[in-house]
VMD Tcl script that draws the C-alpha trace (Angstrom):
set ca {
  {97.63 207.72 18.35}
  {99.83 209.85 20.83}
  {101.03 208.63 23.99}
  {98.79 210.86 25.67}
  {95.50 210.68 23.68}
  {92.84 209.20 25.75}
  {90.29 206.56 24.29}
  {87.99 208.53 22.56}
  {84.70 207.40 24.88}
  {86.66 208.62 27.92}
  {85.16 212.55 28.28}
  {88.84 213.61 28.42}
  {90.36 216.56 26.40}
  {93.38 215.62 24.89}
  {94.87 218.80 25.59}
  {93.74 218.18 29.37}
  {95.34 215.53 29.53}
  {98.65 216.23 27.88}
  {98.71 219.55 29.86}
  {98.57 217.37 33.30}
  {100.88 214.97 32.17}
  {103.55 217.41 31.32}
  {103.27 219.24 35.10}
  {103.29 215.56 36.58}
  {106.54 214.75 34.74}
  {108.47 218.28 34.59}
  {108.32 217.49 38.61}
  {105.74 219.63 39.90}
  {105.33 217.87 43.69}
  {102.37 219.79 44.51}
  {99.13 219.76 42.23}
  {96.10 221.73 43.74}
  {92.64 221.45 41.68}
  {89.66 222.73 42.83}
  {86.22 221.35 41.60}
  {83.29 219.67 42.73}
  {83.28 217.07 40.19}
  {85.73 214.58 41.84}
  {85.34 211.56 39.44}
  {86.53 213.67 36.29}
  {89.43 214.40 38.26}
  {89.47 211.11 39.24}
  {89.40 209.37 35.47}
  {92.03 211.72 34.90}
  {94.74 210.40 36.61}
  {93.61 206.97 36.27}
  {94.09 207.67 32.33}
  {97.72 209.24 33.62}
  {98.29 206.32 35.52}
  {97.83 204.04 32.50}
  {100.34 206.16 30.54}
  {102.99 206.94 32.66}
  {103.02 203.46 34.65}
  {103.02 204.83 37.78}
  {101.56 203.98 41.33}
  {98.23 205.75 41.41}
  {96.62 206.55 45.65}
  {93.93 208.06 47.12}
  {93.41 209.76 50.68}
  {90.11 210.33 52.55}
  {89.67 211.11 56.22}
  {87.34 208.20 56.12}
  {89.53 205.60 54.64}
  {92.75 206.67 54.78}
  {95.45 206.11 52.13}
  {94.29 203.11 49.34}
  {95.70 202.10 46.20}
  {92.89 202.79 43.85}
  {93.84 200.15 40.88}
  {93.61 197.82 43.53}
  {90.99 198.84 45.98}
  {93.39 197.82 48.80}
  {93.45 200.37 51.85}
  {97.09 200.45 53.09}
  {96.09 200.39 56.65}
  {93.55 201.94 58.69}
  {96.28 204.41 61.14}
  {96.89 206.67 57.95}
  {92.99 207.95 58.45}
  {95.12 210.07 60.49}
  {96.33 212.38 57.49}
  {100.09 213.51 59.69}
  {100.58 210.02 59.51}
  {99.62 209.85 55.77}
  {102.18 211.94 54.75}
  {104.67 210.80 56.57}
  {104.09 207.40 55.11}
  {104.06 209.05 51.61}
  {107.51 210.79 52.22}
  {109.20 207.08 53.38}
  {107.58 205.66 49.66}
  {110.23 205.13 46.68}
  {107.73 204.30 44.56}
  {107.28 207.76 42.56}
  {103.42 207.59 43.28}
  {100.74 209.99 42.48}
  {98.53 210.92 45.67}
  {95.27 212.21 45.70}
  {94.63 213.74 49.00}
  {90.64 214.55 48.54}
  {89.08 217.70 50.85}
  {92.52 217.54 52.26}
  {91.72 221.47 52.76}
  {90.71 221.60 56.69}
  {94.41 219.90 57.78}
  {95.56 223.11 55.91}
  {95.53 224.94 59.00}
  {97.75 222.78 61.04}
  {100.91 224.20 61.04}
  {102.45 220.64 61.19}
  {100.87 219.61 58.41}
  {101.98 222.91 55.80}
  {105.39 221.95 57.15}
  {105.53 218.82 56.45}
  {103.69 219.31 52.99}
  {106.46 222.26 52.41}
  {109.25 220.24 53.17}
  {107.97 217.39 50.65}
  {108.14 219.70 47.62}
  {111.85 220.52 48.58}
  {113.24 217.26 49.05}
  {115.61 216.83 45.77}
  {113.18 213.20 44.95}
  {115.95 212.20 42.10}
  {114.51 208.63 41.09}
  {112.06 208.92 44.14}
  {109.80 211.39 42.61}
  {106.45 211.92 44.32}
  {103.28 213.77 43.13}
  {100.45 215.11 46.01}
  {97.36 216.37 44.42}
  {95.06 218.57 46.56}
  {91.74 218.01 45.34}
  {89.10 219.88 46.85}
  {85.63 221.95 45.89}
  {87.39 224.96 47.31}
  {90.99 225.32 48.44}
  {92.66 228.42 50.16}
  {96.39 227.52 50.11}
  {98.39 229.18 53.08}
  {100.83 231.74 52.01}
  {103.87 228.74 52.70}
  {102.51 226.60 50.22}
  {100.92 229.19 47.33}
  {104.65 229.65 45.70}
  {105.34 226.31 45.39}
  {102.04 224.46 44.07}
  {100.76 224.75 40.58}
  {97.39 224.83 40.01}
  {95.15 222.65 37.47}
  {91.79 223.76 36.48}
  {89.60 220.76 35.12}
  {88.10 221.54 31.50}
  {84.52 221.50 30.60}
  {82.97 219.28 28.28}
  {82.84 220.89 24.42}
  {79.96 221.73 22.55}
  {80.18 218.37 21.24}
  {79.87 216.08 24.20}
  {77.05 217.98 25.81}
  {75.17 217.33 22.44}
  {76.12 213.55 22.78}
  {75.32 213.49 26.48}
  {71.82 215.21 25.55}
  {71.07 212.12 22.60}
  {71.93 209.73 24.86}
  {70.04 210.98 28.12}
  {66.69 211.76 25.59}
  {66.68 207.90 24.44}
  {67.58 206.37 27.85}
  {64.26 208.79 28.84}
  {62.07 207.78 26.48}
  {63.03 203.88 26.13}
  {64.19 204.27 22.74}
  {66.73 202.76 20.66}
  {66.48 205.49 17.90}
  {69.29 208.34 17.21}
  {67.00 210.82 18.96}
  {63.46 210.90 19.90}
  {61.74 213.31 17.08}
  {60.25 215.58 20.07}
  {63.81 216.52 20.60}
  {64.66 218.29 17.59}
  {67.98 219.96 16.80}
  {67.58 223.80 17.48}
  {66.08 222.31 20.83}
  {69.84 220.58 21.69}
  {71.26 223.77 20.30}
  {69.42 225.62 23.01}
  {70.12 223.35 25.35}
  {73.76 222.65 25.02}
  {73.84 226.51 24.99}
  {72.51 226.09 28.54}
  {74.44 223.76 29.56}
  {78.08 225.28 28.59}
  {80.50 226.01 30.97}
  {79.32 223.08 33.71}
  {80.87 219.97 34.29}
  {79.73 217.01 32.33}
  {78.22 215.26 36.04}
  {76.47 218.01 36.45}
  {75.08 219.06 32.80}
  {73.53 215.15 32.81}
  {72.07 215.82 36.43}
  {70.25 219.38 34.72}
  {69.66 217.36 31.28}
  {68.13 214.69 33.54}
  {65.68 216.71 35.13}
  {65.03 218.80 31.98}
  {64.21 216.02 29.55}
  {60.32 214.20 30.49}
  {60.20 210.37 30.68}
  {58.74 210.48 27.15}
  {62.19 212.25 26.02}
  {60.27 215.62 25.57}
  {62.49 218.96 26.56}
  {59.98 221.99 26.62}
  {60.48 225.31 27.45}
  {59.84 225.09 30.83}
  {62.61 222.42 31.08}
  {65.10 224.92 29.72}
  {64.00 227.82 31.94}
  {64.61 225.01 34.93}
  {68.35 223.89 32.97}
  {68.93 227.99 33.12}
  {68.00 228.37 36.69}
  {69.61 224.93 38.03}
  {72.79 226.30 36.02}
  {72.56 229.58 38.11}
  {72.11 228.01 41.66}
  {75.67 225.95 41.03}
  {77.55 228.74 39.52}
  {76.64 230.96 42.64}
  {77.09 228.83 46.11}
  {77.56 231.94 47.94}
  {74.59 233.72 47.22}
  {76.28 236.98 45.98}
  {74.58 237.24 42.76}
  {70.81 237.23 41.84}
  {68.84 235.76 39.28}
  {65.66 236.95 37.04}
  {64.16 235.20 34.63}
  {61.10 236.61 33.97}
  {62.23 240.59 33.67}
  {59.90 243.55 33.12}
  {59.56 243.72 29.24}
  {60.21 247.40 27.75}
  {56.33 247.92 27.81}
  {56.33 249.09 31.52}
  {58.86 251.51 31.37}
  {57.94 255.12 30.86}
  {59.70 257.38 29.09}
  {63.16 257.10 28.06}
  {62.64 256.76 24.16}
  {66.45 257.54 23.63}
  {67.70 254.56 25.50}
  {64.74 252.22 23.99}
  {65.84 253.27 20.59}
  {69.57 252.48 21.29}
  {68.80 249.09 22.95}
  {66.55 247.91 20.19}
  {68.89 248.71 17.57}
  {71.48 246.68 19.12}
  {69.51 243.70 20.81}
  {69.92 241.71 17.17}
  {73.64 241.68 17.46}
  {74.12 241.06 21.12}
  {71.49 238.25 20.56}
  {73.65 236.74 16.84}
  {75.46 233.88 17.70}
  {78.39 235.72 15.24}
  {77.69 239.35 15.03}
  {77.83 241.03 11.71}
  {81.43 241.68 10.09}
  {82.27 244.77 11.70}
  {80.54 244.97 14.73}
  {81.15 243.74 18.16}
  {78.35 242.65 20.14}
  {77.60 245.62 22.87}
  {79.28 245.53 26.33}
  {77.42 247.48 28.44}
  {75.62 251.09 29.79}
  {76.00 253.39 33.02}
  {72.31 254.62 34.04}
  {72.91 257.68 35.46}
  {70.13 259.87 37.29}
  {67.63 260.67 40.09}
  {66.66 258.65 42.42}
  {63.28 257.07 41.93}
  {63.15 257.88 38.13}
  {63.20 254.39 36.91}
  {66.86 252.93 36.42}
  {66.76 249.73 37.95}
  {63.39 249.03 36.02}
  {65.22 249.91 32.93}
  {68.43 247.66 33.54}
  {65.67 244.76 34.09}
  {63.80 246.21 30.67}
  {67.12 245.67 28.97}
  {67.13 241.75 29.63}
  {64.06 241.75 28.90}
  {64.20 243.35 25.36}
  {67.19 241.12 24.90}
  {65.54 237.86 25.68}
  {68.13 236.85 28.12}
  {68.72 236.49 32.24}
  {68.79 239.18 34.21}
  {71.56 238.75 37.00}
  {72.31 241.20 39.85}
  {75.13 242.07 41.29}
  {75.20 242.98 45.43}
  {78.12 244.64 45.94}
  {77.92 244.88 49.40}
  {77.58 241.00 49.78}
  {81.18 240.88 47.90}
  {83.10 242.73 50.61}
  {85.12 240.38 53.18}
  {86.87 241.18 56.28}
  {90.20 239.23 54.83}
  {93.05 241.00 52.23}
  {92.07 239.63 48.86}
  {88.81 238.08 49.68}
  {86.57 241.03 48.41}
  {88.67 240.91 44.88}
  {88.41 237.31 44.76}
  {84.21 237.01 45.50}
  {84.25 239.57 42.53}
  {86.25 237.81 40.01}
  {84.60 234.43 40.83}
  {80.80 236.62 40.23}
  {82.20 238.08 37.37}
  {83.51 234.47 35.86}
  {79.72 232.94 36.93}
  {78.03 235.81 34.80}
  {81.11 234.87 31.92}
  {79.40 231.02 33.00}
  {75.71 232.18 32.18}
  {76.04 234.38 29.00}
  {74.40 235.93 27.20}
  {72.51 237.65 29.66}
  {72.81 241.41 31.43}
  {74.58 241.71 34.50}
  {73.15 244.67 36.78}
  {74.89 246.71 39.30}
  {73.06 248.84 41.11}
  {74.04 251.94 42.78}
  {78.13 250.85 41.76}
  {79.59 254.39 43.56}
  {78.57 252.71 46.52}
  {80.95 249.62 46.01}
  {83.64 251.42 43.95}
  {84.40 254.70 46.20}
  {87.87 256.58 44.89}
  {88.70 257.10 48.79}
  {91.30 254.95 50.70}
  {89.16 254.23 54.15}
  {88.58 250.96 53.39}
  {92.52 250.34 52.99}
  {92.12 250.30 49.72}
  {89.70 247.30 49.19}
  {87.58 249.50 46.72}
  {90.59 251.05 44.55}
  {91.84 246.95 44.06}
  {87.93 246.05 43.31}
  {87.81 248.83 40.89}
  {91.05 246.84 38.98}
  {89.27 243.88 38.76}
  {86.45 245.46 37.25}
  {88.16 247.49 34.80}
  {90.22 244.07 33.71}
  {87.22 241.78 33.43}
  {85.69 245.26 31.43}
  {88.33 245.24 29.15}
  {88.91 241.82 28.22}
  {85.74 239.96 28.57}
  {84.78 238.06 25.19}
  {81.34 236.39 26.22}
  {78.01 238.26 25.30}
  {77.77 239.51 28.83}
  {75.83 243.20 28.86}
  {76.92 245.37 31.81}
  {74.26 247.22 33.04}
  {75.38 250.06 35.73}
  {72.98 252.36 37.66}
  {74.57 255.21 39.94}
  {72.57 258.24 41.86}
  {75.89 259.96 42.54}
  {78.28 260.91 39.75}
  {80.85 263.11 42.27}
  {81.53 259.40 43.79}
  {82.53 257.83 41.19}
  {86.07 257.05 40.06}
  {87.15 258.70 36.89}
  {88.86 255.71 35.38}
  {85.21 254.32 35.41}
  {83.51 256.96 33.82}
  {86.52 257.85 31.03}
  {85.22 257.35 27.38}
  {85.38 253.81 25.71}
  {84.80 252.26 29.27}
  {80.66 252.06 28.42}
  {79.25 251.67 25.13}
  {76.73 255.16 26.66}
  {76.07 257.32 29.30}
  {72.36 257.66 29.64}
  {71.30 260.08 32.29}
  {67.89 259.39 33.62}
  {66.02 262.76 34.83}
  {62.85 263.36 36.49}
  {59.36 262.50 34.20}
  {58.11 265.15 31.55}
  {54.66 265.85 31.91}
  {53.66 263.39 29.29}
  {55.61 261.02 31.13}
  {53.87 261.09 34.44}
  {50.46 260.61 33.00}
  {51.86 257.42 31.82}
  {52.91 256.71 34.88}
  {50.31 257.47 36.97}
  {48.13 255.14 34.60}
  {50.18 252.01 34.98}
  {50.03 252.31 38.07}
  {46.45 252.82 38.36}
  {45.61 249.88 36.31}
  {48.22 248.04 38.15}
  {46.27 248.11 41.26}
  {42.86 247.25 39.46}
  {41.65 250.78 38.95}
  {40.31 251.64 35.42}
  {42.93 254.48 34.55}
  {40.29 255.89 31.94}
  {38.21 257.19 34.52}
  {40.98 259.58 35.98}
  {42.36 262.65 34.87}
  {45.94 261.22 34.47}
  {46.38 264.62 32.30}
  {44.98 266.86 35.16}
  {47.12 264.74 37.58}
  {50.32 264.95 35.75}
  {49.95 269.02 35.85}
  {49.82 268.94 39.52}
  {52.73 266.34 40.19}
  {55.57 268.64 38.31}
  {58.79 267.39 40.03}
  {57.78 263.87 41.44}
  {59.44 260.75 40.61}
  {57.95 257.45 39.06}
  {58.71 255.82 42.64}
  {56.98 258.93 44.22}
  {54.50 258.86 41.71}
  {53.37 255.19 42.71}
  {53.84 256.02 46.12}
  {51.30 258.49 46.34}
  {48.84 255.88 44.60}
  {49.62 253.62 47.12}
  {48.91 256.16 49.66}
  {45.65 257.40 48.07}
  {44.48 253.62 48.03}
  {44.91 253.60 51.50}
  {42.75 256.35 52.40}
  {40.29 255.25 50.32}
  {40.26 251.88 52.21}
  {40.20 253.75 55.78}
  {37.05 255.43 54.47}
  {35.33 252.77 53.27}
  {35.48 254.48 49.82}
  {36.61 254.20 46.18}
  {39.23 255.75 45.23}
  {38.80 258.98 43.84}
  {40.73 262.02 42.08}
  {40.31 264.06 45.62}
  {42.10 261.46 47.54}
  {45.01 261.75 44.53}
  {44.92 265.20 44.91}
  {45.00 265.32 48.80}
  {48.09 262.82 48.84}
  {50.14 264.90 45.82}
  {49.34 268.65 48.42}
  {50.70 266.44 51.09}
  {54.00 265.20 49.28}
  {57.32 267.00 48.95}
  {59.13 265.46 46.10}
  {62.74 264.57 46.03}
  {63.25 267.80 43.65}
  {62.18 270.26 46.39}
  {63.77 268.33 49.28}
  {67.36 267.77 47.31}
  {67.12 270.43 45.35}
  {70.49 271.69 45.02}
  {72.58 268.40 44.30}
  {70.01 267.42 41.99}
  {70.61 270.26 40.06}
  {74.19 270.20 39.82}
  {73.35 266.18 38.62}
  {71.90 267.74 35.92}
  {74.56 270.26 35.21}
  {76.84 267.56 35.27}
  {75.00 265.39 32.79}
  {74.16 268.10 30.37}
  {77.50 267.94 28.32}
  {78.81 264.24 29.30}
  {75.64 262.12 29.31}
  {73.11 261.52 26.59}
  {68.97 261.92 27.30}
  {67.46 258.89 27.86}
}
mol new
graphics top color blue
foreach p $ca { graphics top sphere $p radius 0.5 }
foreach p [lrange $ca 0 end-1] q [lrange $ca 1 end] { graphics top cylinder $p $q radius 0.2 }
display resetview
């Protein structure tokens, strides 16, 4: 066994392990790890301490500095954490300190000093290691250059199927392998869940998922999926559907149907076929009103898999870097939750090619394009713009979506369908209206204008005391100006645009 293999019941990579040891001992005097799971980091160095044979601390505002293979608190002033470090700076002991949510003293300009001057004391046979261990740690610009930071591994595939075993029989009372109601494809799915979380917190889902008789249904994995989701996104910047529109109540668009079910199979394979990757993404492209959004939730839908949404107005922050960072850590959560189909709606309005935001949008647009470009996990892009002129044309080049759909207003065809899901939608028996007749008389109107003027109708029905009828239809449609007559002229050159660079959908 190597020096730095830990015991095999431990939940520790190896490769963690030896990569931690190696920045400990090549002198790195500043650690920072950010997590919430504090007792992995915790039996980490508590391993390291065991191998290297070194003094091993902890600091909390609320006990100060303690040895933690003793339990002994040194004494009760170093609560005060200016005093902690200077205490740690007089040790010659070559300890390892773990300062936990040490990140509010960051501020104090004492307290960066004294932490910078630490890492550039030449230590010699006095070296010292401070770890910053916090759920989320800003370093000031002083300190950035001269810590490393150390991101905690997730449990494998393996460990979250061993967590799972164990979990089912402590549920059920059982001293079996596994209770039989627990079969394997069911661990598969769940472990496929699970991936990507800390092992405290994939027990604490697998906990709640499993039933005291050690029976995991499907609502427990819809509740693993969505408990999964609410700690990948703290901040509230991305949303979650579960339950998106299936492909049945979208209208229309037989082009993009086609081209989605022909590749759901491989986007769904666990290894796609031999020469085919699994598809990355589509830009929606179209009117206003004419059913994109429904069809980015269709897609999840068709695919079987979550349906997250992107706000890119809640990603923008008032501080240099802040905007770029909310969207790499949304884009890594989605990376977190695959497969699934991450929608952005209306992008051109978060990825403008001006400079007016000093430049915020031009450095979000980078991040995009990287995470585009290099992303491995099954995670299907789904982009929906009204305004192509907007646009940047490093987003729009060839290669950079899988397709181009452009979504124009209903056929005639397509607005009787409309008009009849929407009918029956709102408990009127579409057979008994002249959908046909109707969708003569609504040439130009959206599917959102076309449910609008149901809407309407209903309501003037209700003011009269009546049923709805086909007059009250027809009085609403005379009384409408569609979107087509109103923005006539940029609509049209939409549609110029999209008539060589876009395909029908």
């Amino acid at each position: 066994m190597s020096d730095f293999t830990p015991p095999a019941d431990s939940g520790i990579h190896p490769a963690e392990l030896s990569e931690l040891s190696a920045m400990v001992r090549s002198g790195s005097s500043l650690i920072v790890i950010e997590t919430h799971d504090e007792p992995q980091a915790l039996k980490l160095f508590v391993e390291l301490r065991r191998q290297l044979h070194r003094p091993l601390f902890q600091w909390t505002a609320t006990r100060g500095l303690s040895w933690i293979e003793r339990e002994q608190v040194l004494s009760s002033e170093f609560e005060d954490p200016g005093k902690a470090l200077a205490h740690i700076v007089q040790r010659r002991d070559q300890g390892i300190y773990l300062l936990k949510d040490f990140h509010p003293y960051l501020k104090d300009p004492v307290i960066i000093r004294r932490l910078r001057e630490m890492t550039r004391i030449d230590q010699g046979l006095h070296a010292r290691t401070v770890v910053l261990i916090s759920p989320q740690l800003t370093l000031p610009p002083e300190l950035e250059k001269v810590a490393r930071r150390f991101v905690l591994k997730t449990p494998g595939r393996e460990a979250l199927r061993a967590m799972i075993r164990e979990e089912a029989v402590r549920r059920a009372g059982l001293r079996a392998p596994m209770p039989d109601a627990l079969c394997e494809q069911t661990v598969e799915r769940l472990v496929n869940n699970l991936d990507g979380l800390t092992l405290k917190d994939a027990r604490r889902l697998a906990r709640n998922a499993i039933q005291d008789d050690g029976v995991l249904d499907e609502h427990g994995l819809v509740e693993v999926m969505r408990g999964k989701f609410e700690l990948l996104n703290p901040d509230g910047v991305l949303g979650f559907e579960l339950e998106t529109a299936r492909f049945s109540q979208v209208a229309g668009m037989p082009n993009l149907k086609r081209w989605l079910e022909l590749r759901a199979s491989v986007f769904n394979a666990a290894e796609p076929p031999p020469g085919l990757d699994p598809p990355k993404g589509m830009l929606l492209l179209g009117v206003q009103g004419c059913g994109k959004s429904l069809a980015a939730r269709a897609a999840a839908g068709l695919f079987g898999v979550p349906l997250l949404h992107l706000d890119f107005g809640a990603l923008f922050n008032r501080y240099h870097g802040e905007s770029e960072r909310n969207l790499r850590e949304s884009l890594a959560a989605a990376e977190l939750m695959a497969p699934c189909v991450l929608w952005i709606d209306e992008i051109e309005k978060g990825l403008s090619s001006s400079d007016s935001d000093g430049g915020t949008s031009r450095r979000m647009l980078g991040t995009l394009l990287t995470w585009m470009a290099e992303r491995k996990s099954r995670v299907f892009l789904a982009a929906t713009a009204n305004d192509i002129t907007s646009l940047p044309p490093e987003l729009v080049r060839k290669g950079r979506f899988d397709e181009i759909f452009f979504v124009d207003l209903p056929d005639e065809a397509t607005r009787a369908e409309v008009m009849g899901i929407h009918l029956s939608r709102r408990g009127q028996k579409a057979e008994l209206f002249p959908v046909e007749a109707l969708a003569q008389a609504t040439e130009g109107f959206s599917g959102a204008e076309l449910e609008h003027l149901v809407v309407s109708a209903l309501y003037v029905a209700h003011a009269e005391g009546q049923r709805l009828t086909v007059d009250h239809l027809l009085g609403e449609i005379d009384a409408t100006r569609p979107l087509s007559v109103v923005m006539a002229e940029p609509i049209d050159q939409l549609r110029q645009w999209a008539s060589t660079r876009s395909v029908p959908a």
